[in-house]
DRENTORKOL-3810 file (N, C-alpha, C; in nm, 4 decimals):
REM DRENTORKOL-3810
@n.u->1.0596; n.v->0.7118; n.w->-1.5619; ca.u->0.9993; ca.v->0.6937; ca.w->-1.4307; c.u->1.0379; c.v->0.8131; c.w->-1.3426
@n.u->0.9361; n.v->0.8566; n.w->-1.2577; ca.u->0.9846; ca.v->0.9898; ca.w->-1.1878; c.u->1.0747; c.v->0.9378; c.w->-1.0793
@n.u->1.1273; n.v->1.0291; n.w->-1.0088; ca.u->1.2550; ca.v->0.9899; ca.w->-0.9002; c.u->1.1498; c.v->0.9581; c.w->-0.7869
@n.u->1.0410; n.v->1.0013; n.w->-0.7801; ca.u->0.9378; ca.v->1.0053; ca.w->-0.6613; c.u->0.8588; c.v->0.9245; c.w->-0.6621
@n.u->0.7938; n.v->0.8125; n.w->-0.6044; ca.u->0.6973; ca.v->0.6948; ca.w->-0.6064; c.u->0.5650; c.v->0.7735; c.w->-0.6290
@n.u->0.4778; n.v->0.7762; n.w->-0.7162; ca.u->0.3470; ca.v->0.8365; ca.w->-0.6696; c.u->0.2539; c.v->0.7225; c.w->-0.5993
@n.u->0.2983; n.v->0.6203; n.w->-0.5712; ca.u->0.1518; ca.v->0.5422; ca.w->-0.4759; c.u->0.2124; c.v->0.4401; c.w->-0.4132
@n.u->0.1682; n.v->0.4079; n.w->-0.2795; ca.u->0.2534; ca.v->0.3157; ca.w->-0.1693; c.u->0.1378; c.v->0.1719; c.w->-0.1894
@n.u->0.2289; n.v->0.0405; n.w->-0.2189; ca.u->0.1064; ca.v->-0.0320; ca.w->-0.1731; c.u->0.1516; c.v->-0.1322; c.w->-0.0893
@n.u->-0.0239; n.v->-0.1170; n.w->-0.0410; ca.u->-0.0525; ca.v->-0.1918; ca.w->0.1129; c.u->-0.0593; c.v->-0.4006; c.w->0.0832
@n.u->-0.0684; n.v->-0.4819; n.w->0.1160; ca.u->-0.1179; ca.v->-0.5923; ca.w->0.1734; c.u->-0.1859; c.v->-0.5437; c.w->0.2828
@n.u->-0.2861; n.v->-0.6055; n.w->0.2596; ca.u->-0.4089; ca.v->-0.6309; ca.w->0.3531; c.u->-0.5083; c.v->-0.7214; c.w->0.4567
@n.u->-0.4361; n.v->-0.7429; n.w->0.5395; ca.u->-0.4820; ca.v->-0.8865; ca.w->0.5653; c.u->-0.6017; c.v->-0.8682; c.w->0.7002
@n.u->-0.6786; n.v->-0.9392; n.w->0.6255; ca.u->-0.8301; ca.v->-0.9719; ca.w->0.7554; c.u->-0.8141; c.v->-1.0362; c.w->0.8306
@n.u->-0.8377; n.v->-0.9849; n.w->0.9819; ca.u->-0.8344; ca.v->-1.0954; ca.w->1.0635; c.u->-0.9944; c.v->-1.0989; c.w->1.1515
@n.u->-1.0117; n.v->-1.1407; n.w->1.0575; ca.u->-1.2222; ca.v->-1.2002; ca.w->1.0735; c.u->-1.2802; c.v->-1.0658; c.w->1.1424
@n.u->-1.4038; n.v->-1.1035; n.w->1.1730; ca.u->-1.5066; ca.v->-1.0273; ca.w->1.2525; c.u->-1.4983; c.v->-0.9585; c.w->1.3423
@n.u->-1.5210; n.v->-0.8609; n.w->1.3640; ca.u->-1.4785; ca.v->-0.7521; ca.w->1.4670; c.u->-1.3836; c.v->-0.7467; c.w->1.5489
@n.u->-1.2696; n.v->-0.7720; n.w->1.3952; ca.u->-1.1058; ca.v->-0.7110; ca.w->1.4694; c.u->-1.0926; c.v->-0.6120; c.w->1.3289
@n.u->-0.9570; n.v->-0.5331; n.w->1.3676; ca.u->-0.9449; ca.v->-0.4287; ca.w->1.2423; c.u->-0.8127; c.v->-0.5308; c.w->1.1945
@n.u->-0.8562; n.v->-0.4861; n.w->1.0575; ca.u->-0.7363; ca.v->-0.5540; ca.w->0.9324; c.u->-0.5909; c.v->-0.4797; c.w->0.9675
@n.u->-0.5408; n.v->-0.6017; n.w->0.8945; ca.u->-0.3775; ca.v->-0.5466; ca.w->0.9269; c.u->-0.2949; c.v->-0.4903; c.w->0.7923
@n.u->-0.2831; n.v->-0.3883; n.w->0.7814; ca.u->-0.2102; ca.v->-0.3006; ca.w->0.7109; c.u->-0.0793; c.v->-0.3119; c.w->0.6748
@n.u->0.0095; n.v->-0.3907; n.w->0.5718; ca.u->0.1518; ca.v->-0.3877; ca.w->0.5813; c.u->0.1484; c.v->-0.3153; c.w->0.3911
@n.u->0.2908; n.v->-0.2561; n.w->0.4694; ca.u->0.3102; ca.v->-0.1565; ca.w->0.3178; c.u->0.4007; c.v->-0.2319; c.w->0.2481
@n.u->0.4292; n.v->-0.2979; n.w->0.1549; ca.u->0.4763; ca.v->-0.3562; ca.w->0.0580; c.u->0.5664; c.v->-0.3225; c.w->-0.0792
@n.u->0.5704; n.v->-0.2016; n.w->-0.1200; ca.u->0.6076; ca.v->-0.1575; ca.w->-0.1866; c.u->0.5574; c.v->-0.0432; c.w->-0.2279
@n.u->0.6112; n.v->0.0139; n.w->-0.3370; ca.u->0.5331; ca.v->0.1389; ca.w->-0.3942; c.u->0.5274; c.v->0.1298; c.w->-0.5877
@n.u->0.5134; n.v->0.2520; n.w->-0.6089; ca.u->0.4350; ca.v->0.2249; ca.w->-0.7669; c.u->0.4555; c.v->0.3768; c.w->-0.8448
@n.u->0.4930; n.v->0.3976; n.w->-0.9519; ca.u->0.4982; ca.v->0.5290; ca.w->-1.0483; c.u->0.4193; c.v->0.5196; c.w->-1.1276
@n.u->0.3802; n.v->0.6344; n.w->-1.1300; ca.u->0.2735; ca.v->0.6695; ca.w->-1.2677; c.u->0.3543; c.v->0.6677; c.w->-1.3642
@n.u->0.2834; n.v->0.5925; n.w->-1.5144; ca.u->0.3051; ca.v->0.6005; ca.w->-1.6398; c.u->0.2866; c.v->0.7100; c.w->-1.6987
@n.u->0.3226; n.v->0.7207; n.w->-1.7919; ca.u->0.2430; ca.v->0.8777; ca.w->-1.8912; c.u->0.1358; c.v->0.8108; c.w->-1.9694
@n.u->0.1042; n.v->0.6933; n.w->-1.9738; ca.u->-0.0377; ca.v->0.6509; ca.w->-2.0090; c.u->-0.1357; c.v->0.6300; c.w->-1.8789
@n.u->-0.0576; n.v->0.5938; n.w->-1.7975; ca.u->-0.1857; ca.v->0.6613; ca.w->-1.6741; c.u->-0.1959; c.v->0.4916; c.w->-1.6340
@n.u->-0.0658; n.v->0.3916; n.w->-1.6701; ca.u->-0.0944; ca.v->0.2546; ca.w->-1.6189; c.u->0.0175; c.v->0.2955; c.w->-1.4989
@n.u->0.0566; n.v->0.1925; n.w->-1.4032; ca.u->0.1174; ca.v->0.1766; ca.w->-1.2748; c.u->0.2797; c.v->0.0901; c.w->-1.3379
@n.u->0.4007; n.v->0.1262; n.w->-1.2839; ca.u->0.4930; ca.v->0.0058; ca.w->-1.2856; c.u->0.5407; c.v->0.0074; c.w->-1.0919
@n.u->0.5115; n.v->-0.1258; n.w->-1.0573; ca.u->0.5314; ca.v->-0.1531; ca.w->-0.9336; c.u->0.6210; c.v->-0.2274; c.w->-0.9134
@n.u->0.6997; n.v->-0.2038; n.w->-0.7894; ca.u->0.8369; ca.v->-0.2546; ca.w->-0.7158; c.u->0.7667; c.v->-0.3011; c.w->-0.5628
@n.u->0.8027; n.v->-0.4195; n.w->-0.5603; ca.u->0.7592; ca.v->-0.4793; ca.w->-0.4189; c.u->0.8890; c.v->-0.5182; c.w->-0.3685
@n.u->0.8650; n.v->-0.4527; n.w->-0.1968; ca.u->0.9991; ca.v->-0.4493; ca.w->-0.1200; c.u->0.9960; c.v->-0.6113; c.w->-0.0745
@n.u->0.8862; n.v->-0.6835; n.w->-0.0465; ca.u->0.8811; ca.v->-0.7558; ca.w->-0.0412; c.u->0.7802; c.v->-0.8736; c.w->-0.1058
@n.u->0.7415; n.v->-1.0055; n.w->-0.1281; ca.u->0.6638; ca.v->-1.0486; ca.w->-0.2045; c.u->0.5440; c.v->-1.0809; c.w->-0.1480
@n.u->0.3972; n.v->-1.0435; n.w->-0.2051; ca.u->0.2664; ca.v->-1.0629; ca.w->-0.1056; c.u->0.2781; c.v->-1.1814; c.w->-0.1185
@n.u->0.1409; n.v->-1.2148; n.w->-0.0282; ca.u->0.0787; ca.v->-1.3945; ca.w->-0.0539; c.u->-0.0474; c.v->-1.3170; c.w->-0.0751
@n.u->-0.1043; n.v->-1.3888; n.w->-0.1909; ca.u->-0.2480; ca.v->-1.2890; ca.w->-0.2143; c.u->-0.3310; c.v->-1.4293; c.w->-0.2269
@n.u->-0.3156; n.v->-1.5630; n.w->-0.1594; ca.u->-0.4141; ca.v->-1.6081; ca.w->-0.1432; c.u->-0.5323; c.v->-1.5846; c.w->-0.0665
@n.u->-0.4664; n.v->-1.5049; n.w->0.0248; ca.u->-0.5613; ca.v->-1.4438; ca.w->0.1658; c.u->-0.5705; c.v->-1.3249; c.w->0.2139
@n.u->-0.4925; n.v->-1.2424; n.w->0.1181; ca.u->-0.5007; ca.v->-1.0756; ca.w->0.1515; c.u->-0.4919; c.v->-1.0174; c.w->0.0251
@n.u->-0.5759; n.v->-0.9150; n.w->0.0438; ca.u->-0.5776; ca.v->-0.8282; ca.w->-0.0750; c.u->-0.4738; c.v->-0.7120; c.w->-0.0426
@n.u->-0.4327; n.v->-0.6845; n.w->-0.2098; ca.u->-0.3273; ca.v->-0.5483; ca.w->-0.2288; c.u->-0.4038; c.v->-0.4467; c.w->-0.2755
@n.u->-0.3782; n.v->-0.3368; n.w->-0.1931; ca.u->-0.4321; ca.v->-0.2321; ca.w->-0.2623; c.u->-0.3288; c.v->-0.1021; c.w->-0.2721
@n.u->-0.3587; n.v->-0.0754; n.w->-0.3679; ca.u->-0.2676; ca.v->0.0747; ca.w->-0.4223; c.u->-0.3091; c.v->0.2227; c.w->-0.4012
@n.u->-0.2366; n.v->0.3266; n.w->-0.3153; ca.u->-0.2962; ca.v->0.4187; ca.w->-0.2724; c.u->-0.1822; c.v->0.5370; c.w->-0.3379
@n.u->-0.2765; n.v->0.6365; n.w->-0.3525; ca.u->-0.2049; ca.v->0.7513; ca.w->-0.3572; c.u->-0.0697; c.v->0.7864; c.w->-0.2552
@n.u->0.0531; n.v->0.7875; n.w->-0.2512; ca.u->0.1518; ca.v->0.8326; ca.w->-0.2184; c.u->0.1383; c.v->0.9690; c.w->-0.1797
@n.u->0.1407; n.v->0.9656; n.w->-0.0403; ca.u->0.1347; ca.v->1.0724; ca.w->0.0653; c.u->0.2433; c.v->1.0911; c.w->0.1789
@n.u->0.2944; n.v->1.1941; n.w->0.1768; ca.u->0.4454; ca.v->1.2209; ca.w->0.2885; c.u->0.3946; c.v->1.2399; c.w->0.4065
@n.u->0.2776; n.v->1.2817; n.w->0.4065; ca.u->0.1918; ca.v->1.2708; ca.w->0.5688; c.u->0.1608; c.v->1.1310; c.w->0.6283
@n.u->0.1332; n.v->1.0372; n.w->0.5338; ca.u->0.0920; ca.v->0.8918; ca.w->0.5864; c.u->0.2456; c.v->0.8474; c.w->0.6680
@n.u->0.3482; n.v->0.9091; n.w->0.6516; ca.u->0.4906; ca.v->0.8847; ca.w->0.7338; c.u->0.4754; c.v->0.9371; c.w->0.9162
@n.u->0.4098; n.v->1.0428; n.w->0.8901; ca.u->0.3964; ca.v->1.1105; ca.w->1.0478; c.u->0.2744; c.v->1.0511; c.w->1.1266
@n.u->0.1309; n.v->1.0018; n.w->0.9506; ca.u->0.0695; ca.v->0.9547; ca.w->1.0745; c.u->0.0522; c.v->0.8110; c.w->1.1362
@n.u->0.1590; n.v->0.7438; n.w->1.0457; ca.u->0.1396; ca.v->0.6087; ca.w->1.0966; c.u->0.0613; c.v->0.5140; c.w->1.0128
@n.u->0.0011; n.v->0.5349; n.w->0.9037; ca.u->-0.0202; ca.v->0.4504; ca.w->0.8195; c.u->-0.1828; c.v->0.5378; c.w->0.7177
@n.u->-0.2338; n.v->0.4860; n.w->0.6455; ca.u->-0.3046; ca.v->0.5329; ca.w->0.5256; c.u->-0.4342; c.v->0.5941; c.w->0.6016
@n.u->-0.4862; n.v->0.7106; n.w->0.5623; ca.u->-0.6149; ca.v->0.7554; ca.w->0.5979; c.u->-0.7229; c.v->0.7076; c.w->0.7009
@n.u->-0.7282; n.v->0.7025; n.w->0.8114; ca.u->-0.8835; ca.v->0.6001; ca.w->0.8296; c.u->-0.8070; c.v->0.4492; c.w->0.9125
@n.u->-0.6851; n.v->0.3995; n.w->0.8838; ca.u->-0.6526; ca.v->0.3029; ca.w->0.8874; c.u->-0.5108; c.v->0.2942; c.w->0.9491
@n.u->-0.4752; n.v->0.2010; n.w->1.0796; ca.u->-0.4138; ca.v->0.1958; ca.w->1.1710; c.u->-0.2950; c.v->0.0896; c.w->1.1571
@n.u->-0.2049; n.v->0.1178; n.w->1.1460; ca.u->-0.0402; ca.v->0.0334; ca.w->1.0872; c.u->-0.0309; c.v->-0.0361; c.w->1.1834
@n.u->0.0157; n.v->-0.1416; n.w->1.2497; ca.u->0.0801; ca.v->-0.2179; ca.w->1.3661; c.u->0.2528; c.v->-0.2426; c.w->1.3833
END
């Protein structure tokens, strides 16, 4: 496993119709040398009602406050 996470993942949770989703980072994830994921969660989702998604690991998403496009609380 590399010393470096290559991908941070989010929980995602909707909060209905024209509000923006809420973004919590959850853990992160290393690339395999087969190109599958092994993931460490800092904490445990509830994925009855939010989706996880796995993003590329970026040292800029630290300065700007959360993933591309999408606003951390």
């Amino acid at each position: 496993m590399a010393a470096k996470p290559s991908h941070r993942i989010y929980q995602i949770e909707d909060r209905g119709e024209g509000n923006k989703a809420f973004w919590r980072e959850v853990g992160v994830a290393w690339k395999n040398a087969d190109d599958s994921l092994n993931l460490k969660f800092a904490v445990t989702p509830h994925f009855e009602q939010h989706t996880v998604q796995i993003r590329p690991y970026d040292d800029a998403v630290e300065q700007e406050g959360g993933p591309k496009g999408k606003a951390k609380k």
